[in-house]
C-alpha positions, 0 to 999 in steps of 0.5 A: 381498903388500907389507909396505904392504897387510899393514899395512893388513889388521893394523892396524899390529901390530908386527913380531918379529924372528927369527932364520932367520925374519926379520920376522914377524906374526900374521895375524888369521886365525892364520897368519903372514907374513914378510919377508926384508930383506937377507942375514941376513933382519934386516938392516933394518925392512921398506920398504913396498914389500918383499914378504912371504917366508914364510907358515906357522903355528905350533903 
């Protein structure tokens, strides 16, 4: 799943940033997804075409 289609499916919700997370956002079904950019996981905003690196949720 690219960062693109999980934009679409979002309808543009913004991303946070986390330490040891990286980026991330809720899904609409509650989950979370997240993307790893660079070597810190933060070093730059997600490309359309980076994939995503985690999903999980939180409780």
């Amino acid at each position: 799943m690219t960062y693109k289609y999980v934009m679409r499916i979002t309808k543009k919700k913004k991303l946070k940033k986390e330490r040891l997370v990286g980026y991330y956002m809720e899904l609409p079904s509650g989950w979370y997804v997240s993307f790893w950019t660079g070597k810190s996981g933060t070093d730059y905003y997600p490309k359309e075409d980076d994939v995503v690196y985690a999903i999980f949720k939180r409780k």
